[in-house]
N, C-alpha and C positions, 0 to 999 in steps of 0.2 A: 725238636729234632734238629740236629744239627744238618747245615746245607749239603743235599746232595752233590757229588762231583763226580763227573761222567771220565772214563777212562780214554786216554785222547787214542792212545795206539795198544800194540801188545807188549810195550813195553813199561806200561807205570803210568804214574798221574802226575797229573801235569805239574814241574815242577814248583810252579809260583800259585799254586792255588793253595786255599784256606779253608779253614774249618773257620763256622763263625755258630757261637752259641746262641740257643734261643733268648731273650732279652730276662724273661721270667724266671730261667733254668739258673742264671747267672745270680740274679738276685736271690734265690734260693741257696747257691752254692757259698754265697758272703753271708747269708743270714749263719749257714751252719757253721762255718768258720770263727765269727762273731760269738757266738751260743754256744760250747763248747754243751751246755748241757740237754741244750734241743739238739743236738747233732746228731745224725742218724748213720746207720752202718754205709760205707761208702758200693755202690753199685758204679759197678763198671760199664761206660757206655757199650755198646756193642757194634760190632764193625762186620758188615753184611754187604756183599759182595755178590752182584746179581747180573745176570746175561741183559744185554741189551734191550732183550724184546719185553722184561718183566718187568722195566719201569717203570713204569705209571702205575701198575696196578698194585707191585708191594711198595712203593711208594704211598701209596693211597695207605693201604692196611698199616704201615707201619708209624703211619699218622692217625690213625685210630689205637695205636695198641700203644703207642705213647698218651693219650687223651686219656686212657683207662685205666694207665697202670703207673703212669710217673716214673718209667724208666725210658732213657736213651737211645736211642737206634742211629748210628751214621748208617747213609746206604752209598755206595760206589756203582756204576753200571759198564759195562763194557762189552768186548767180545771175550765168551767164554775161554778161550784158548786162552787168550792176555792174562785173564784174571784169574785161571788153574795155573799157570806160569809165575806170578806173582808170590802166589799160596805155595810153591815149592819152593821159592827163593826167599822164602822166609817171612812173608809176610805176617802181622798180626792178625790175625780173622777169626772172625766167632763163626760165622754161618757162609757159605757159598751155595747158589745156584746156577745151575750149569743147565746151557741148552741143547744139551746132547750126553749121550754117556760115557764115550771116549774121554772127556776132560774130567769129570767125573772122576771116574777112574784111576786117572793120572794122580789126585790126590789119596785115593785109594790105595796105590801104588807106594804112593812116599810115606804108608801109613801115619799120614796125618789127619783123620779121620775118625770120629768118634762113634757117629752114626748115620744113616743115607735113608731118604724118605725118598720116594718118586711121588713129585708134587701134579705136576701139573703135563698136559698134552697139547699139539698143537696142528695146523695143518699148514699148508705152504699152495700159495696162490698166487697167477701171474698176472701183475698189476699193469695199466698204459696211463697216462697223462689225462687227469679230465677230457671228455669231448674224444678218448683215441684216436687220437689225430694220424694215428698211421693204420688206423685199422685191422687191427691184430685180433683175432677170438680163438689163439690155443697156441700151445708151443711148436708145432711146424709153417706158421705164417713165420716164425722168426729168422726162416731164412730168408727172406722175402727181401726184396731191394728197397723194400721202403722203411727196415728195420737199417740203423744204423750202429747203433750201439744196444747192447741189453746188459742190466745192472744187477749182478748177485755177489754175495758175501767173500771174502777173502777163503782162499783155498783151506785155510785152516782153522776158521770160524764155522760152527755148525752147520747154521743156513748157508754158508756156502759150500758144506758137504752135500746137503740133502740136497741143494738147486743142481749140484752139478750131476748128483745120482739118478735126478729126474731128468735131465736134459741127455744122459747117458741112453736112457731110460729107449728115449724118443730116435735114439743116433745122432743126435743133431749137434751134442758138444762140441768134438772134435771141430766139424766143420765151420760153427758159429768160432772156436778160439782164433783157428789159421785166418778167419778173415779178418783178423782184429778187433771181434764183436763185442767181446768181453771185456765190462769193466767192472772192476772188483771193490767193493766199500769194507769198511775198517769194521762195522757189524750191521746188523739188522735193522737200525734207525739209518745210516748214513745211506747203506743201501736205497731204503725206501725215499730219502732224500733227493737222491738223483732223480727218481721217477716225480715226483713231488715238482720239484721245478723244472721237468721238460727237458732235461740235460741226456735222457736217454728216451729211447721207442719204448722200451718196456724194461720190467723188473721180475725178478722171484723175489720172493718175501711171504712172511708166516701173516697166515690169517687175520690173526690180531693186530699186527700192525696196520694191515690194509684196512680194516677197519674203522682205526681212530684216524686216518687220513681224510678228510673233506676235498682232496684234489687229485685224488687217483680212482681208477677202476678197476674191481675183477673183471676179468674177461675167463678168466679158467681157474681150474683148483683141480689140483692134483690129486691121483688119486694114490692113497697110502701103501699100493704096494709099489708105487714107481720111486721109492726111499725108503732109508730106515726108519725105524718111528720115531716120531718125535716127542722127547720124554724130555721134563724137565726134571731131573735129579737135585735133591737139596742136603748138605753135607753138612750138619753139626761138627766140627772142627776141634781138633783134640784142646785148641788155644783156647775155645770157653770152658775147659774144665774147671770148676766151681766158680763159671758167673751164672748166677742163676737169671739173669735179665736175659742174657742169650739162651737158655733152654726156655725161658716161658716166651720168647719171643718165636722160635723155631714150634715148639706146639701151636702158639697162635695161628702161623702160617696154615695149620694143617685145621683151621677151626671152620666151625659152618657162615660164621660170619667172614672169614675169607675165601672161603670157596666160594661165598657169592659175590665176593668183589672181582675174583677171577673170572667168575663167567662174565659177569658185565664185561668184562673186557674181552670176550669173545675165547678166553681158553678152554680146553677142557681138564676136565678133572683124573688123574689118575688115582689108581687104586691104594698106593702108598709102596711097601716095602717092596 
């Protein structure tokens, strides 16, 4: 599998970063070169484009479905908005996952879209610092003088829709933004980052990530009608029309050997279409 590269903003990737092939894949690709008559039909690598919070876990699957099948997966990670923005402005993609359905959508919209599976679900949980050092257990301690800053997703990134629906929810927005409370991260890992090294009291963040964090706390977890749901949507892309490494890859996603790697990682499973 070629190296994944993390989407720095909502605007694109990073300009001086590289793809770099697996060392085996290369020698493979010289042997067929060489052998015109061992040469096999060429499979186009696949280019899959996933919300911030899914990666580790289709990273993981997508490193098993490469080990099984001998085809290619590059994976990209970012904030969903960035990377529906991208995919309208032309980008190459075989597959996108999206952490909400608004962006979704949006590709929906530019009918660039082949097919839409609703993969996966999720919950949104408010995280403090090992040890909660400010002493927080729910989202109305957040007004509280010993809360200084609290860190959720950029206005236009998912989890920062639902953190702010929830904090809506409680009335508490408004008066946590006027106080300069709110700091906003680029998606769902850098979020969870700030709570990670102590840089804020507390965080919203999706389950999962609080999960794979060894340096943070739940203190609370929302309950799902204080937001919309969280649905992750997965969009077969008209741009793999006849790669078939992208549609067995997009099936795989939806197999029972993925579903259980998704729950390890704390998501849940939606129903599909």
């Amino acid at each position: 599998m070629q190296q994944r590269i993390d989407w720095l903003d909502e605007k694109g990737i990073d300009p001086n970063a590289m793809y770099y092939t697996d060392l085996e894949m290369m020698e493979e690709l010289l042997v067929r070169q060489r052998s015109p008559e061992k040469r096999l039909p060429e499979i186009r690598e696949t280019l899959v484009l996933v919300a911030a919070s899914t990666r580790e876990a289709i990273g993981e699957i997508a490193s098993k479905f490469e080990s099984q099948t001998g085809m290619g997966v590059t994976l990209s990670s970012g904030p969903s908005s960035g990377l529906a923005r991208q995919i309208v402005a032309g980008a190459s993609v075989d597959i996108f996952v999206s952490a909400n359905q608004q962006w979704a959508d949006e590709i929906n919209d530019a009918k660039l879209s082949a097919e839409e599976y609703v993969l996966l679900s999720n919950r949104l949980v408010l995280v403090v610092p090992e040890g909660n050092p400010a002493k927080l257990f729910g989202p109305r301690d957040l007004n509280s003088e010993r809360v200084r800053r609290i860190a959720i997703a950029g206005e236009n990134v998912p989890l920062g829709i639902y953190a702010e629906q929830a904090l809506r929810k409680f009335d508490i927005f408004e008066t946590l933004a006027d106080s300069n409370k709110v700091v906003r991260g680029t998606d769902a890992r850098v979020t969870l980052t700030y709570v990670e090294r102590a840089e804020v009291e507390a965080g919203i963040v999706y389950a999962t990530d609080a999960k794979q964090s060894s340096s943070t706390e739940v203190v609370y977890a929302f309950d799902t009608a204080c937001h919309d749901s969280i649905v992750y949507p997965m969009l077969l892309l008209r741009h793999a029309a006849g790669n078939d490494a992208a549609r067995a890859f997009y099936e795989y996603l939806k197999s029972d050997e993925s579903i259980r790697i998704f729950q390890s990682h704390g998501f849940d499973i939606s129903t599909g279409a």
